[in-house]
PDB file of N, CA, C and O in Angstrom:
ATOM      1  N   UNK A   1     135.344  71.238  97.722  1.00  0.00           N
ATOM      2  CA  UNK A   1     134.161  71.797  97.091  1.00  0.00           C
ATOM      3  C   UNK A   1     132.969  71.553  98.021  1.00  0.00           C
ATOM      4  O   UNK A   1     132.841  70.524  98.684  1.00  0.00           O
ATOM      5  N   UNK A   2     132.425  72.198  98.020  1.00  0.00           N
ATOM      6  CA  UNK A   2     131.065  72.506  99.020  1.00  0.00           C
ATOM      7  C   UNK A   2     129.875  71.699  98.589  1.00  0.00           C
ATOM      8  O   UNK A   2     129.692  71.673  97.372  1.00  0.00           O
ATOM      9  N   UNK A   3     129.175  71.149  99.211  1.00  0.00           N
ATOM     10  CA  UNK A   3     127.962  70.624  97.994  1.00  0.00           C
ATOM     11  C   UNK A   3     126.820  70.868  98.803  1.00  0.00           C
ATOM     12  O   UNK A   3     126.841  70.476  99.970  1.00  0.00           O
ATOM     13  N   UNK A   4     125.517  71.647  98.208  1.00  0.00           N
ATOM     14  CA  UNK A   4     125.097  72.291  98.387  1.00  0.00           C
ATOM     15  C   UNK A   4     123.946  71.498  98.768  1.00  0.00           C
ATOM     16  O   UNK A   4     123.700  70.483  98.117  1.00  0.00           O
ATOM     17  N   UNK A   5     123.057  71.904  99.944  1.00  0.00           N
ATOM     18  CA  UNK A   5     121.577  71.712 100.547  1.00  0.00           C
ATOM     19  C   UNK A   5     120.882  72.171 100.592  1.00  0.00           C
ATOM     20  O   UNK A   5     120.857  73.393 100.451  1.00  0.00           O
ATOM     21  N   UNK A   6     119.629  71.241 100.883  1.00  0.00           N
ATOM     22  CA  UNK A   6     118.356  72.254 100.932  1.00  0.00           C
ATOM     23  C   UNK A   6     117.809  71.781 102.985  1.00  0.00           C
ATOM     24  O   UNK A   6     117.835  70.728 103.622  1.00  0.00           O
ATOM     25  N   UNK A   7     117.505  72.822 103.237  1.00  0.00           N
ATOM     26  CA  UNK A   7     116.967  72.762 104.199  1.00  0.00           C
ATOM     27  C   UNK A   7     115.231  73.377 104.604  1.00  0.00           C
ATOM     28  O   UNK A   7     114.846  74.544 104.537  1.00  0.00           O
ATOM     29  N   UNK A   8     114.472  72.222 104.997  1.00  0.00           N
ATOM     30  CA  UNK A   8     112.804  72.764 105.204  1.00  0.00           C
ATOM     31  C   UNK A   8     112.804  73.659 106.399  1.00  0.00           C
ATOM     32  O   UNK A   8     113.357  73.327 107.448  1.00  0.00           O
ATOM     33  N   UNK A   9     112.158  74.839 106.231  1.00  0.00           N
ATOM     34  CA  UNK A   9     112.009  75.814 107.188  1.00  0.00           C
ATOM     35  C   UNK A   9     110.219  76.208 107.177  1.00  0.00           C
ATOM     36  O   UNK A   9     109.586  76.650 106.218  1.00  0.00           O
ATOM     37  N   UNK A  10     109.827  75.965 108.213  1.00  0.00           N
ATOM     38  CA  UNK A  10     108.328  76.270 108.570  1.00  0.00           C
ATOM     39  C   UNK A  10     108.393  77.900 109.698  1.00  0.00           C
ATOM     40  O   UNK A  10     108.805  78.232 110.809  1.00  0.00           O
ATOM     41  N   UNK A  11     107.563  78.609 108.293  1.00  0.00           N
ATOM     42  CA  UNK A  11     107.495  79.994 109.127  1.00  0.00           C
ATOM     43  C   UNK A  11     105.976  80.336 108.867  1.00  0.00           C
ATOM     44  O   UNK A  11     105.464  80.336 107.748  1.00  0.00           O
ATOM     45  N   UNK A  12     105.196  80.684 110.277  1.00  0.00           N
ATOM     46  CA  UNK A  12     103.942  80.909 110.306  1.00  0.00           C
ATOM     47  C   UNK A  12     103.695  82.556 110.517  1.00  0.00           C
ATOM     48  O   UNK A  12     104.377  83.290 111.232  1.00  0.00           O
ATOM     49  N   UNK A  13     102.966  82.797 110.005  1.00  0.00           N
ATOM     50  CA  UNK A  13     102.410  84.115 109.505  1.00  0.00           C
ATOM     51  C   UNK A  13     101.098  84.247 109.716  1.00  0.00           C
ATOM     52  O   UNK A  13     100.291  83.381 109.377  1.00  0.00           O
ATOM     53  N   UNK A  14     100.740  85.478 110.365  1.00  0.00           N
ATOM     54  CA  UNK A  14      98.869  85.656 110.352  1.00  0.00           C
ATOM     55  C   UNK A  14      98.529  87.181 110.160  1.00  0.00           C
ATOM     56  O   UNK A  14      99.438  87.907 110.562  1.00  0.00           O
ATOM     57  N   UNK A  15      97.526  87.786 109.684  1.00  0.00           N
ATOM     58  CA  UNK A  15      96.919  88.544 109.783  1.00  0.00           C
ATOM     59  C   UNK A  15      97.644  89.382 108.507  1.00  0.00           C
ATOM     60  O   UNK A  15      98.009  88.935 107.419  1.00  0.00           O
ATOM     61  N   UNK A  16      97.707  90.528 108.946  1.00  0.00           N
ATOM     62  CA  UNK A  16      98.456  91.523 107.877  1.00  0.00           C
ATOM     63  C   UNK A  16     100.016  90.905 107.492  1.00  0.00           C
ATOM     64  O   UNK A  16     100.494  91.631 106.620  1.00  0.00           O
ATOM     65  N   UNK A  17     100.574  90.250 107.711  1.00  0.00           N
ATOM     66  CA  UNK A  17     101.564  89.638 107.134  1.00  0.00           C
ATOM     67  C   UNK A  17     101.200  88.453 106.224  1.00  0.00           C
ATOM     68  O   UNK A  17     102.055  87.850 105.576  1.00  0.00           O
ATOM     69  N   UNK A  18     100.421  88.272 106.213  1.00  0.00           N
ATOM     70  CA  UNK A  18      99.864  86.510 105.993  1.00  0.00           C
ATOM     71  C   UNK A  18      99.465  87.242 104.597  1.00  0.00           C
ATOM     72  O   UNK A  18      99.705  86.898 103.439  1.00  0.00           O
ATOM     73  N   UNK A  19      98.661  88.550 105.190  1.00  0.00           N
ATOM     74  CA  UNK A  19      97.608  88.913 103.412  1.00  0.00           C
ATOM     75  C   UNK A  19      98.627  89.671 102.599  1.00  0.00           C
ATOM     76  O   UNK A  19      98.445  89.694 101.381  1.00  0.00           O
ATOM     77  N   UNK A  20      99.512  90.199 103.023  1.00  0.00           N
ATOM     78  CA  UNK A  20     101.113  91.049 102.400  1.00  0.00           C
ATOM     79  C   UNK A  20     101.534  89.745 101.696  1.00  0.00           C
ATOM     80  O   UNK A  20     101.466  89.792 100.468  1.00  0.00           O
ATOM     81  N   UNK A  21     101.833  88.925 102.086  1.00  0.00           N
ATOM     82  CA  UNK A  21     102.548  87.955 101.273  1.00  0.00           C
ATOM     83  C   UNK A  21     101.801  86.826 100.093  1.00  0.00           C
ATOM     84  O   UNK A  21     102.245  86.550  98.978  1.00  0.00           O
ATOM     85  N   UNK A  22     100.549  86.305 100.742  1.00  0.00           N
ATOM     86  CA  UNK A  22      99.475  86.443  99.736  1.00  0.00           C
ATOM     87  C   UNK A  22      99.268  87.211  98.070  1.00  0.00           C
ATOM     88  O   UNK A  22      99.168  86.686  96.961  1.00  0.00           O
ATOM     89  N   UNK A  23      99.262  88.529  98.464  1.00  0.00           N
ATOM     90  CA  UNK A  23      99.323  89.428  97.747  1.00  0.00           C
ATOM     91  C   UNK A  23     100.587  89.339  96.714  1.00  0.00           C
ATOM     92  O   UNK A  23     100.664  90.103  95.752  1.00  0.00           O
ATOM     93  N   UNK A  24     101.433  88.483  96.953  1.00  0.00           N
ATOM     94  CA  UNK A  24     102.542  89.097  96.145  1.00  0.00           C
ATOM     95  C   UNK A  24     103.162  87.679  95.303  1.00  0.00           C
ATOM     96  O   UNK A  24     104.173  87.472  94.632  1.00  0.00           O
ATOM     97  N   UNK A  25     101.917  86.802  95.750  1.00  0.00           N
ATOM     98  CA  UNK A  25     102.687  85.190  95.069  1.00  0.00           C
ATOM     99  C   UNK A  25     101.221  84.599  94.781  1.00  0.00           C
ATOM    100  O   UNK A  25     100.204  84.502  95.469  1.00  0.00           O
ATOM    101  N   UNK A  26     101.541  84.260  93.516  1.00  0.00           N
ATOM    102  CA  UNK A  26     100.317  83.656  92.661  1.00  0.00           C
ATOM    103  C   UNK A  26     100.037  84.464  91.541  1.00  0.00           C
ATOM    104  O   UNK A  26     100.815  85.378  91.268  1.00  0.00           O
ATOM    105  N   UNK A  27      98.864  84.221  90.736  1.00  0.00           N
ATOM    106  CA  UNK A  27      98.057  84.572  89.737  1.00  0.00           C
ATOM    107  C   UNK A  27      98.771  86.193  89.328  1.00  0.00           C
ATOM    108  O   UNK A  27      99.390  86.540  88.322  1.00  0.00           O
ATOM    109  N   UNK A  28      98.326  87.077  90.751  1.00  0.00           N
ATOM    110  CA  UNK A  28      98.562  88.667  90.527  1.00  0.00           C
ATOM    111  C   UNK A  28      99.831  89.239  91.559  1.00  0.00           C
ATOM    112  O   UNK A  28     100.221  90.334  91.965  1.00  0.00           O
ATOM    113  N   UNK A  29     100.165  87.992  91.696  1.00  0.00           N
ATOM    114  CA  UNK A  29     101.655  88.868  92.612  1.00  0.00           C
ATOM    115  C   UNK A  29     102.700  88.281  91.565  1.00  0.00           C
ATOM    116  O   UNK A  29     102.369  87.534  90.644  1.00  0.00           O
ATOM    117  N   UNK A  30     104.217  88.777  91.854  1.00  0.00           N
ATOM    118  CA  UNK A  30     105.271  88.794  91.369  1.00  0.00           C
ATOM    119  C   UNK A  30     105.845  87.586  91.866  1.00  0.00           C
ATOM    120  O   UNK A  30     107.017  87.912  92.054  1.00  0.00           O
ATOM    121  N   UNK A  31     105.745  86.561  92.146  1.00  0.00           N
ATOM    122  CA  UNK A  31     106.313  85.462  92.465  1.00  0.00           C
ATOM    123  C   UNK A  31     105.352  84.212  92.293  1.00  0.00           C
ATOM    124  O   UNK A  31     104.160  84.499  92.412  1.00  0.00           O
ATOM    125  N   UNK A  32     105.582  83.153  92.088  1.00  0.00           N
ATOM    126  CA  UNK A  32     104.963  82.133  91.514  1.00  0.00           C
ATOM    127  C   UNK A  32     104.245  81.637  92.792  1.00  0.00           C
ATOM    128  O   UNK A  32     103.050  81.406  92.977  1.00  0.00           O
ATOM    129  N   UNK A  33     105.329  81.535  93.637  1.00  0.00           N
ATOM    130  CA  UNK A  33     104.936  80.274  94.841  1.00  0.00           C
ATOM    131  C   UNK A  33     105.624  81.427  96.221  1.00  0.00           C
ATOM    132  O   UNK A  33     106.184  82.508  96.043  1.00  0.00           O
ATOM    133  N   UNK A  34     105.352  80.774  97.468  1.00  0.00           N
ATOM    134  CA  UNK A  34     106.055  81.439  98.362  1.00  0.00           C
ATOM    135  C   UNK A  34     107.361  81.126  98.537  1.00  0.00           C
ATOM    136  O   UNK A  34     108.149  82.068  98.614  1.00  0.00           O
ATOM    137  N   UNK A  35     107.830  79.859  98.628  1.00  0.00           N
ATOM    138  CA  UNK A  35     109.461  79.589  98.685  1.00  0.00           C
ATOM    139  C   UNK A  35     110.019  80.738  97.714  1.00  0.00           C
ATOM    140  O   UNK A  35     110.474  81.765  98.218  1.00  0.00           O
ATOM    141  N   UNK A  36     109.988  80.578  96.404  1.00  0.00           N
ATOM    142  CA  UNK A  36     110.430  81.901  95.753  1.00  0.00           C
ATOM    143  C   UNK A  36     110.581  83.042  96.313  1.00  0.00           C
ATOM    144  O   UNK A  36     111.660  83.609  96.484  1.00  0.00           O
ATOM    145  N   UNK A  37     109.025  83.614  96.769  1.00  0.00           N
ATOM    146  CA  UNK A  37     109.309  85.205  97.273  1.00  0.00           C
ATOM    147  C   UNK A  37     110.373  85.257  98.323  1.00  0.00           C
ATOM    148  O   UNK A  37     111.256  86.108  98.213  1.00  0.00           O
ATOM    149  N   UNK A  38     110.372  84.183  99.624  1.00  0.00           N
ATOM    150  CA  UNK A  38     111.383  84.229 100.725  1.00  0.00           C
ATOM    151  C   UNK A  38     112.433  83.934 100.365  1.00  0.00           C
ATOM    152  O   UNK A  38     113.337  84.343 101.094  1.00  0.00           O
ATOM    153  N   UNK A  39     112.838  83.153  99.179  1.00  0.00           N
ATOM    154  CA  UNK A  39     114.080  83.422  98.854  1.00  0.00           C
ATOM    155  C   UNK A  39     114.709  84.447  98.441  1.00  0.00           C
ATOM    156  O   UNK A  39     115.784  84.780  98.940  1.00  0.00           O
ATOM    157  N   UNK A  40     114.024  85.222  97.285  1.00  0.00           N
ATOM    158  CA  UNK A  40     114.243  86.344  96.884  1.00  0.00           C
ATOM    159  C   UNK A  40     114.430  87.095  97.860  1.00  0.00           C
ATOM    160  O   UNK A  40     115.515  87.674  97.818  1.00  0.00           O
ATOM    161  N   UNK A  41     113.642  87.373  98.945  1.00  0.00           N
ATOM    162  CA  UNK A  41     113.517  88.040 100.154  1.00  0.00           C
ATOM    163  C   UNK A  41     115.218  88.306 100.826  1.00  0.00           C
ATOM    164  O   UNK A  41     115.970  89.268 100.980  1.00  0.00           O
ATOM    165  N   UNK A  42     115.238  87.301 101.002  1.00  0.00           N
ATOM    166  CA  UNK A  42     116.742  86.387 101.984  1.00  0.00           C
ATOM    167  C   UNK A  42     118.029  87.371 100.847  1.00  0.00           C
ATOM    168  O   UNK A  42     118.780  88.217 101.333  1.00  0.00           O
ATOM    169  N   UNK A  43     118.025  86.994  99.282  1.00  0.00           N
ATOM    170  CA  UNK A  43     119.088  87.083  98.796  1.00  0.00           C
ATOM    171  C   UNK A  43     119.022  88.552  98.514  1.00  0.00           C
ATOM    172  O   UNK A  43     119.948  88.994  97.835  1.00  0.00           O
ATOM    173  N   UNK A  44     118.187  89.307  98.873  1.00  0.00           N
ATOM    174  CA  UNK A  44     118.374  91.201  98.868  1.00  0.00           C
ATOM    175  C   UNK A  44     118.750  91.306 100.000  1.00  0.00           C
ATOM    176  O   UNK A  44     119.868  91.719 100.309  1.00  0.00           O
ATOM    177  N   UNK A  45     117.939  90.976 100.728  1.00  0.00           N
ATOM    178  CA  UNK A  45     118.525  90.836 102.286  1.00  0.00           C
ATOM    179  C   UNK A  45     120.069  91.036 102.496  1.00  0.00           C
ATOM    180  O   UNK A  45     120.669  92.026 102.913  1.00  0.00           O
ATOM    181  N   UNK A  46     120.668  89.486 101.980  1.00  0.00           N
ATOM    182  CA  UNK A  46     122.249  89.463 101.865  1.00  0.00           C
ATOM    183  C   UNK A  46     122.894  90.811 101.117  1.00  0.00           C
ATOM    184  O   UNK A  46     123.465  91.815 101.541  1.00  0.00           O
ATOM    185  N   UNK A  47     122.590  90.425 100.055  1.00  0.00           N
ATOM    186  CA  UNK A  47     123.065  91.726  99.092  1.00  0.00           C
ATOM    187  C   UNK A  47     122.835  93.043  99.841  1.00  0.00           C
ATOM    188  O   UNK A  47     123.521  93.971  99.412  1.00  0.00           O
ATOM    189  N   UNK A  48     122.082  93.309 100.791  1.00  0.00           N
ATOM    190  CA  UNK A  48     122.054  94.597 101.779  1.00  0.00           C
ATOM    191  C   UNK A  48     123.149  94.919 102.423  1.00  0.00           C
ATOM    192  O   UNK A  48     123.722  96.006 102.484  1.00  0.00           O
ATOM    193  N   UNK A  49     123.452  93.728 102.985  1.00  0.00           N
ATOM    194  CA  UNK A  49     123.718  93.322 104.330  1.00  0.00           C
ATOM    195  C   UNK A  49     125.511  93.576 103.953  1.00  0.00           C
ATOM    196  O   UNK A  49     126.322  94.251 104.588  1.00  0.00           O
ATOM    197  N   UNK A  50     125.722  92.752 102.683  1.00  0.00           N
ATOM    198  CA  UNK A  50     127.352  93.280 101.774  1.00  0.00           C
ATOM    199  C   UNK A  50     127.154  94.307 101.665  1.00  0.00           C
ATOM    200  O   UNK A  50     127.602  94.954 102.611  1.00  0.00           O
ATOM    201  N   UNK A  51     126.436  95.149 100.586  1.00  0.00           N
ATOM    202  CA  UNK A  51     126.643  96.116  99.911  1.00  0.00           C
ATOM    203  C   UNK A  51     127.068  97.638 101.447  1.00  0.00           C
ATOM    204  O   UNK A  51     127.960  98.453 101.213  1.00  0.00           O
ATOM    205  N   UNK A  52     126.332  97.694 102.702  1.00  0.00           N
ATOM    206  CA  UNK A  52     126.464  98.075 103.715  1.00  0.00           C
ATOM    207  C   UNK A  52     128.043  97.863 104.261  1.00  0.00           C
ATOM    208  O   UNK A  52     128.777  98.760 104.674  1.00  0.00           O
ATOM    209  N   UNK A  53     128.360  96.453 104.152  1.00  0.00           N
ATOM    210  CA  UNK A  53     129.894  96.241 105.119  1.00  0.00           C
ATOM    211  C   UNK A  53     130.326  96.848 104.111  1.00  0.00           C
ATOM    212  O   UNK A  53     131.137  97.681 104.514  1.00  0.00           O
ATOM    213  N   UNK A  54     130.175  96.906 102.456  1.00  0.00           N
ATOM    214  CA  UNK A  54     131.491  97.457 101.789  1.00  0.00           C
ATOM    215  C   UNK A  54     131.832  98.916 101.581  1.00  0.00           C
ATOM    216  O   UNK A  54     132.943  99.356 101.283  1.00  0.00           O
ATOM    217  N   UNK A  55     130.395  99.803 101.839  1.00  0.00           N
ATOM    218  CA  UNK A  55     130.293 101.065 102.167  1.00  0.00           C
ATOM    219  C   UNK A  55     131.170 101.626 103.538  1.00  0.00           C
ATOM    220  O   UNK A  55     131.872 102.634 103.466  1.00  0.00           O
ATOM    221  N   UNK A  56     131.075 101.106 104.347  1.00  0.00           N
ATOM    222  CA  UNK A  56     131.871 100.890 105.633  1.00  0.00           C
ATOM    223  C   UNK A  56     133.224 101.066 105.508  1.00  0.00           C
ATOM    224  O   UNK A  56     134.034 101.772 106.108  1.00  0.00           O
ATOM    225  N   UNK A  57     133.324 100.072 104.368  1.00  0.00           N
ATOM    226  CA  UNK A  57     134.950 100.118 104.161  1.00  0.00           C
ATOM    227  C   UNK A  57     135.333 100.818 103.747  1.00  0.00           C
ATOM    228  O   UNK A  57     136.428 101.206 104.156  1.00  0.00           O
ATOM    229  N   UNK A  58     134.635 101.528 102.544  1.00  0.00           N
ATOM    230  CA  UNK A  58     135.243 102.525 101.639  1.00  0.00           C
ATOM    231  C   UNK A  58     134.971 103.964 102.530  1.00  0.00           C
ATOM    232  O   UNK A  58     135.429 105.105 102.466  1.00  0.00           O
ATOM    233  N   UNK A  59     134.560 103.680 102.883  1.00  0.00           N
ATOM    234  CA  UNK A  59     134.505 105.234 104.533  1.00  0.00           C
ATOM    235  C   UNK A  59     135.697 105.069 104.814  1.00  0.00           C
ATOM    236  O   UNK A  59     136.587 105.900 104.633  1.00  0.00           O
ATOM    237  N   UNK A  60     135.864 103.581 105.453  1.00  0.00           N
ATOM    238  CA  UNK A  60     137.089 103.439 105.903  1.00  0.00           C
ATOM    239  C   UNK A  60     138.239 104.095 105.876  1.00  0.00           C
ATOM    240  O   UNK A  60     138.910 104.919 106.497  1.00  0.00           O
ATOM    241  N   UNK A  61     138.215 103.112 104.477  1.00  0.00           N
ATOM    242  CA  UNK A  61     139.435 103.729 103.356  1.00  0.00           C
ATOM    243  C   UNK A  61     139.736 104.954 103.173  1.00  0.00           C
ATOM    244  O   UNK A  61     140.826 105.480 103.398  1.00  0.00           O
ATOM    245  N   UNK A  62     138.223 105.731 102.519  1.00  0.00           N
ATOM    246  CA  UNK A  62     139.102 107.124 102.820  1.00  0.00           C
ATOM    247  C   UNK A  62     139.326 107.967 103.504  1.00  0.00           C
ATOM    248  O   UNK A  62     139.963 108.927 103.071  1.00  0.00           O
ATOM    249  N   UNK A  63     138.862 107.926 104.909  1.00  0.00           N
ATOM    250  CA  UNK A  63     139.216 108.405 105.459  1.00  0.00           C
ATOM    251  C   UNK A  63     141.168 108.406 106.204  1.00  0.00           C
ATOM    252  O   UNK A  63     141.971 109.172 106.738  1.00  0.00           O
ATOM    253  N   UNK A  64     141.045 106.988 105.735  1.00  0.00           N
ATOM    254  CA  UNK A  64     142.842 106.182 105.826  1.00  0.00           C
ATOM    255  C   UNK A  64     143.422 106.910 104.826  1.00  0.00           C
ATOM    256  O   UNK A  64     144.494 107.391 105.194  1.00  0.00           O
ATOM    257  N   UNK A  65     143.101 107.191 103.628  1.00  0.00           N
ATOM    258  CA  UNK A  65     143.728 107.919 102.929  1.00  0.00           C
ATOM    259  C   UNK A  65     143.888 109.811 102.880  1.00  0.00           C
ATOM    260  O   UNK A  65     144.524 110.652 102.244  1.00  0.00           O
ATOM    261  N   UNK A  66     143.214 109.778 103.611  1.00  0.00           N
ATOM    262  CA  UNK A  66     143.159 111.420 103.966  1.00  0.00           C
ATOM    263  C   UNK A  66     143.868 111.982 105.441  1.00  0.00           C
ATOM    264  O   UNK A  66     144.103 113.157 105.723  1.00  0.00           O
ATOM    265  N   UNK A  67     144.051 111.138 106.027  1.00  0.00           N
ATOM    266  CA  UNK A  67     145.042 111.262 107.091  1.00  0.00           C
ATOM    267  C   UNK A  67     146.422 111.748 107.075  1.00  0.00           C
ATOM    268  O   UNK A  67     146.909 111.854 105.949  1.00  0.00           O
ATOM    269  N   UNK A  68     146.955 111.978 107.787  1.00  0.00           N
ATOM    270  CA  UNK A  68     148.007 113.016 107.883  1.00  0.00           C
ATOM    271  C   UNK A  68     149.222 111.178 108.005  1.00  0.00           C
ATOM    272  O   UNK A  68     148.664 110.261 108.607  1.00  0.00           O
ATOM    273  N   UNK A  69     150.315 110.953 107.583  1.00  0.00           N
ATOM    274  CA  UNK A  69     150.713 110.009 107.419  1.00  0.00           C
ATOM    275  C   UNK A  69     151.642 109.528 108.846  1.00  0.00           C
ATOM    276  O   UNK A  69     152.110 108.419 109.102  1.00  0.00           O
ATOM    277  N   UNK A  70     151.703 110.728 109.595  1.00  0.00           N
ATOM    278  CA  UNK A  70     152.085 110.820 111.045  1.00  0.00           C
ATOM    279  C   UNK A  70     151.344 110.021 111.979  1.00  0.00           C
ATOM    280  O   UNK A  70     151.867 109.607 113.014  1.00  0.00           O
ATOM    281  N   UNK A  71     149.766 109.706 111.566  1.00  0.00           N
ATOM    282  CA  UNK A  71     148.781 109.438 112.482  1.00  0.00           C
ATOM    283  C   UNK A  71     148.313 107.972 112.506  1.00  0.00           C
ATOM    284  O   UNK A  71     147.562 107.350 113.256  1.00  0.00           O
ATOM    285  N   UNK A  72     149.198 107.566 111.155  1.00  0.00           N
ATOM    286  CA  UNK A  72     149.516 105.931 111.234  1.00  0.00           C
ATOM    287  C   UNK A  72     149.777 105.073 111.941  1.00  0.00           C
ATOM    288  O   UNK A  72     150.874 105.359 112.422  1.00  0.00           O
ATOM    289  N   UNK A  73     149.263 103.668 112.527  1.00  0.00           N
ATOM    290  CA  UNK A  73     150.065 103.305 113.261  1.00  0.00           C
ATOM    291  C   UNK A  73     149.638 101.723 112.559  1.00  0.00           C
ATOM    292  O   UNK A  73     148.691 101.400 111.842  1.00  0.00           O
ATOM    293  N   UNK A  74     150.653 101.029 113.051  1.00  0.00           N
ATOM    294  CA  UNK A  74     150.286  99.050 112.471  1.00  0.00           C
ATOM    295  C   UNK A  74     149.088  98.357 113.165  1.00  0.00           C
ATOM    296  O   UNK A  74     149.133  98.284 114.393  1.00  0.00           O
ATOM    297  N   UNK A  75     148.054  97.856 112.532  1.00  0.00           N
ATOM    298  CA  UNK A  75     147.434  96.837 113.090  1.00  0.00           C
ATOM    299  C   UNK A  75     147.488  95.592 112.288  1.00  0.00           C
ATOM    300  O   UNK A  75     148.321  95.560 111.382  1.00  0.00           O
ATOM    301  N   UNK A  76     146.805  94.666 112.462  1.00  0.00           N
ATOM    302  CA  UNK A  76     147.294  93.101 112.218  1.00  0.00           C
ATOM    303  C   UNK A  76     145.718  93.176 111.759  1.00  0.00           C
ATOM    304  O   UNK A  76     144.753  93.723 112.293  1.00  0.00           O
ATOM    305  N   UNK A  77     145.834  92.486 110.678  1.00  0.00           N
ATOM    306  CA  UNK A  77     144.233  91.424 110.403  1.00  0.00           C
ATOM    307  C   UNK A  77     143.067  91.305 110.823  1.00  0.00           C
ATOM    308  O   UNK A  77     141.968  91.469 110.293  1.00  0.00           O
ATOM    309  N   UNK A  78     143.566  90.850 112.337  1.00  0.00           N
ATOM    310  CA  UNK A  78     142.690  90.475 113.665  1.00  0.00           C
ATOM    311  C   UNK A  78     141.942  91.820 114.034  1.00  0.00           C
ATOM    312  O   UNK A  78     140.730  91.886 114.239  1.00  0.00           O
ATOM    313  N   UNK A  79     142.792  92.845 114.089  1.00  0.00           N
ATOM    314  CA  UNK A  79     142.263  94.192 114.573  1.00  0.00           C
ATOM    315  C   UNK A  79     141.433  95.235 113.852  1.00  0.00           C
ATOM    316  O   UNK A  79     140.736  96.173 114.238  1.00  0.00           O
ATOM    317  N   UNK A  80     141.831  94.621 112.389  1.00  0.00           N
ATOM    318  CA  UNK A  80     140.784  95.313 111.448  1.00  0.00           C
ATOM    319  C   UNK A  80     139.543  94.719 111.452  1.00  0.00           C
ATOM    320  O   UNK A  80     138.484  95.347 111.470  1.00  0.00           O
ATOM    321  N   UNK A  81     139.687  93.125 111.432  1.00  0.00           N
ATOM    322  CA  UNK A  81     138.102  92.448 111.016  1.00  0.00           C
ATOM    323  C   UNK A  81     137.632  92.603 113.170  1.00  0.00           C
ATOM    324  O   UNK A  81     136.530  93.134 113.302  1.00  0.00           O
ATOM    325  N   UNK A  82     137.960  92.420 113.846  1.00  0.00           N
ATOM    326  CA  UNK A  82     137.694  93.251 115.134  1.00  0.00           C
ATOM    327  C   UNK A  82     136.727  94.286 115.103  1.00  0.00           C
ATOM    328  O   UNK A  82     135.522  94.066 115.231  1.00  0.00           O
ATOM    329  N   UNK A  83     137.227  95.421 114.933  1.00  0.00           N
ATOM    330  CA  UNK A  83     136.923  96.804 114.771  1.00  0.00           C
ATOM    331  C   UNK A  83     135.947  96.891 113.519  1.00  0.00           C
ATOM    332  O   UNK A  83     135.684  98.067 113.268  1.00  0.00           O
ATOM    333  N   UNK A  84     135.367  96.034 112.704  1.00  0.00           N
ATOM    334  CA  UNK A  84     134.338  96.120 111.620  1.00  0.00           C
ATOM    335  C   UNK A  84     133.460  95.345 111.487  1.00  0.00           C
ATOM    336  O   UNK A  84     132.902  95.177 110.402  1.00  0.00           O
ATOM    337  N   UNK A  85     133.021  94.434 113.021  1.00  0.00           N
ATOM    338  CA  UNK A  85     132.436  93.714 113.341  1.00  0.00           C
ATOM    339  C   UNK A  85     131.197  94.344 114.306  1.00  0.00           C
ATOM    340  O   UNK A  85     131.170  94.464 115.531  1.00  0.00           O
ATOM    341  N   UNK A  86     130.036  94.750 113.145  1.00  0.00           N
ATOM    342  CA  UNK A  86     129.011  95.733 113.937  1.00  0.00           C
ATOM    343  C   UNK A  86     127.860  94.876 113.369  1.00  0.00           C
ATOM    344  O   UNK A  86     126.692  95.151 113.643  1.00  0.00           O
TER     345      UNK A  86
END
């Protein structure tokens, strides 16, 4: 079982990024504090970042399934996660 950490990360910001994020944490933004918003940030981020590889796949896929069954050939594991490594 994994047990889980926290790690401090210092990220500096100025000008139009500084007042963008400002804007969006406190009183009249949508997030309480900034750790919040960058987390939130991070975990769409991820969820992008899947939801993209699994689109990929399902291209993949059907295009594997629309193939002529002649045009098959074996690959191993290695050669799939290989070849879907973009």
């Amino acid at each position: 079982m994994s047990r889980a950490t926290t790690t401090t990360m210092t990220v500096r910001l100025s000008g139009a990024l500084s007042d963008f994020v400002s804007a969006n944490v406190g009183e009249h933004g949508a997030y309480e504090n900034i750790s919040e918003y960058v987390r939130d940030l991070i975990r769409r981020d991820k969820e992008h970042k899947e939801a993209e590889a699994f689109e990929r796949l399902k291209t993949e896929l059907t295009h594997a399934y629309a193939a002529p069954e002649a045009s098959y050939h074996p690959l191993t594991a290695a050669d799939v996660i290989a070849r879907n490594r973009v």
